[in-house]
Structures are given as structure tokens and as C-alpha cells.
C-alpha positions in Angstrom: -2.2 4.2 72.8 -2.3 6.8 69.8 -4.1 9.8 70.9 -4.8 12.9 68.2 -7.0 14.6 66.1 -6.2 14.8 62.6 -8.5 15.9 59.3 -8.8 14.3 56.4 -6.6 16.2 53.8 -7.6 14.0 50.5 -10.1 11.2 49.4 -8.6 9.6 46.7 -10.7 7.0 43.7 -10.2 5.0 40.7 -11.7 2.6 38.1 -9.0 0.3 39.3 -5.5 0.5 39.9 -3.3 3.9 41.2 -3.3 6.6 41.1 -5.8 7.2 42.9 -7.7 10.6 42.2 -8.9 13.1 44.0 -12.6 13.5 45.6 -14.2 16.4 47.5 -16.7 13.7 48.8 -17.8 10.4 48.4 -20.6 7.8 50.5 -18.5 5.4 52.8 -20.3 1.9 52.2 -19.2 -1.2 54.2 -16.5 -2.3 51.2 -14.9 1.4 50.4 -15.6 4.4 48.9 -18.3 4.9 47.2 -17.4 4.8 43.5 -14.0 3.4 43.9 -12.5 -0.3 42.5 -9.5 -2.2 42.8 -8.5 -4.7 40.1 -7.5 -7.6 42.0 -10.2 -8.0 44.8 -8.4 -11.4 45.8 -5.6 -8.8 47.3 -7.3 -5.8 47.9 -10.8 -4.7 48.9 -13.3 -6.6 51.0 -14.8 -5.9 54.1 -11.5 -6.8 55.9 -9.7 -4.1 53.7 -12.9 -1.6 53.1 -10.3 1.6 53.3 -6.6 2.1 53.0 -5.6 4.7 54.9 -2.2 6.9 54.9 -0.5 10.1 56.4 0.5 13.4 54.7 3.3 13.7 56.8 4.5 10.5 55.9 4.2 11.3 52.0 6.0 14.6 52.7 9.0 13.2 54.5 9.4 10.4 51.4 8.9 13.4 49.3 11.9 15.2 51.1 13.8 11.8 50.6 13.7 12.3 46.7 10.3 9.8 46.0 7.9 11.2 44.0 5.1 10.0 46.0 2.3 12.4 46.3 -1.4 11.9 48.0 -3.2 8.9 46.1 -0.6 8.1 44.2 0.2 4.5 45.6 -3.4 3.5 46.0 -4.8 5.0 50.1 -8.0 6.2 49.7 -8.3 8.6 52.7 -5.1 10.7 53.0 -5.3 11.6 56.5 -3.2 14.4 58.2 -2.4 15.9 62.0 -2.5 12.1 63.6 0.9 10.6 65.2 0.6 8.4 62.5 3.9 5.8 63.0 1.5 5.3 66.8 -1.6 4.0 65.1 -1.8 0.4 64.6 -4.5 -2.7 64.1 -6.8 -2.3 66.4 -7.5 1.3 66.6 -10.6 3.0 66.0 -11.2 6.2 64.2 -14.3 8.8 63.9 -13.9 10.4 60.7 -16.3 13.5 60.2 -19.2 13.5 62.4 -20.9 9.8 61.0 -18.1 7.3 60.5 -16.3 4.8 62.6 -13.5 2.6 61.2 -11.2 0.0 62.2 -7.8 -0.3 61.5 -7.1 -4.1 60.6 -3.4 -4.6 59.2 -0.8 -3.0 57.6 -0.6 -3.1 53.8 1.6 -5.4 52.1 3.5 -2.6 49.1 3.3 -4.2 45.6 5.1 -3.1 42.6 2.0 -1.6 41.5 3.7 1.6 43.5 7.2 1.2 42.0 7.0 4.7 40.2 6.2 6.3 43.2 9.5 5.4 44.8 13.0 6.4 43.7 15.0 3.4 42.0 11.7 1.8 42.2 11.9 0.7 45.9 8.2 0.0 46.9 9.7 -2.0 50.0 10.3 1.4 51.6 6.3 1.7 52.9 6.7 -1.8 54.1 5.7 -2.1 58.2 8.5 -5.2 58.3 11.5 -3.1 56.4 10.1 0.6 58.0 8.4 0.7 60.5 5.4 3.4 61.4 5.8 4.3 57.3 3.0 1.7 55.8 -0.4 2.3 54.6 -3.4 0.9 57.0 -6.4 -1.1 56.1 -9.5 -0.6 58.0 -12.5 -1.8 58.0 -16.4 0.3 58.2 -18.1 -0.3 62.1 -20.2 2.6 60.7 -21.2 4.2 57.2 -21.7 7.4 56.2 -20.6 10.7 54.2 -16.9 11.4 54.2 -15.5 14.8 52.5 -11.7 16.7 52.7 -11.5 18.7 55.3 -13.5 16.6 58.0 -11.5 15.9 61.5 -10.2 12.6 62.3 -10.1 11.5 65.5 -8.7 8.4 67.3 -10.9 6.4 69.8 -8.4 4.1 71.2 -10.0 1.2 70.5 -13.9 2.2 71.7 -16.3 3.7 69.5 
């Protein structure tokens, strides 16, 4: 089971679409961020998909590959960082700061949307089938509340 404590190193909104921008804070609610909007809510969104989740140390070793990836920039909203991330999977529940509880519920399905965040425009390298342990997370709210950079991230193993 993924054990660790992490902190959350970004929170990342937009009117729709990526990238995603930075936020010191914003309210969790039971569909997302606070403030945040996806253009095609058949894909994305929902209580099912409230948060997309992803790891700094992922983004750095794409980085060191040549991608131009950087935090927000293909769509996560919490950009999450000390966690053994390629361990975490759906199922898993996570206490992030001292209110919120999550669920992690599936791993994202990468869209072209991303393309310029990927060298040669290879979006298919964050997928869970082609890479595993590299793709975003969905997760869905068990509990609301205030989330803000900085705040530790901790894995429950599946109990809140």
C-alpha cells in the first residue's frame, strides 16, 4: 500500500481549458476547486473526477527528458509533492491539510489538449496503459474544506 507524507506544492485554476494557473488557496467543494472550470464536463469534472491530481517529481523527471511540462500546465489541479507517487492508485485516500479527504478514482485518460507540453507532441507519455506510475489521478471529495500550497498530504491507505 502507498504510505508517505507529501505537501501540496501548487493549486492550479482556469476558466476552462490548460494551463492551469496558479493559486495560494482556494475552497475544495464536492466538484473541484473552488473557482475552477473545464470546458468539456462530459470528459472532465464531476463528482467522479472532482480533482486531478499529479506529482512534482513526476513533472521534473519529464522535464529532465526534454518536455516542457511544468506544474498546471496539462490541466492537475493539486500539484502534489514528497508522495511515492507511481505507488498511489484508485482506491486510496488522502488528508490534504488538516480538513480534506479525497479519493483517488482512476487514472486520467491524456488528450491532445496537453500536446505542447510534450516534446514532438507525445501526450501518450502520461498515459497509465503506455507508462506506468507517470499519469495524472482523479479523485473525488469524501470531505470539503480549505486547501492552500504548502499544506501536507498524507495517504490513509484506503480509511479515512
Amino acid at each position: 500500500m502507498a504510505g508517505g507524507h507529501g505537501y501540496i506544492h501548487q493549486l492550479n485554476c482556469s476558466g476552462g481549458g490548460v494551463p492551469k494557473l496558479p493559486v495560494e488557496e482556494a475552497q475544495l467543494t464536492p466538484t473541484g476547486l473552488a473557482g475552477d472550470r473545464q470546458r468539456r464536463t462530459t470528459i472532465h469534472g464531476g463528482p467522479q473526477r472532482a480533482l486531478c491530481l499529479y506529482s512534482l517529481e513526476v513533472i521534473r523527471a519529464l522535464q529532465a527528458e526534454g518536455h516542457p511540462i511544468y506544474p498546471g500546465s496539462i490541466g492537475e489541479n493539486v500539484t502534489v509533492a514528497g508522495l511515492e507517487w507511481a505507488q498511489l492508485a484508485p482506491g486510496h485516500r488522502l488528508a490534504l491539510g488538516d480538513e480534506v479527504i479525497i479519493e483517488l478514482t482512476s487514472y486520467t485518460t491524456p488528450c491532445r489538449n496537453i500536446r505542447g507540453s510534450f516534446g514532438g507532441g507525445k501526450f501518450s507519455r502520461v498515459s497509465q496503459k503506455e507508462h506506468a506510475g507517470d499519469a495524472r489521478l482523479y479523485a473525488r471529495v469524501i470531505r470539503t474544506g480549505k486547501l492552500a500550497v504548502g499544506q501536507p498530504v498524507r495517504v490513509l491507505n484506503g480509511e479515512a
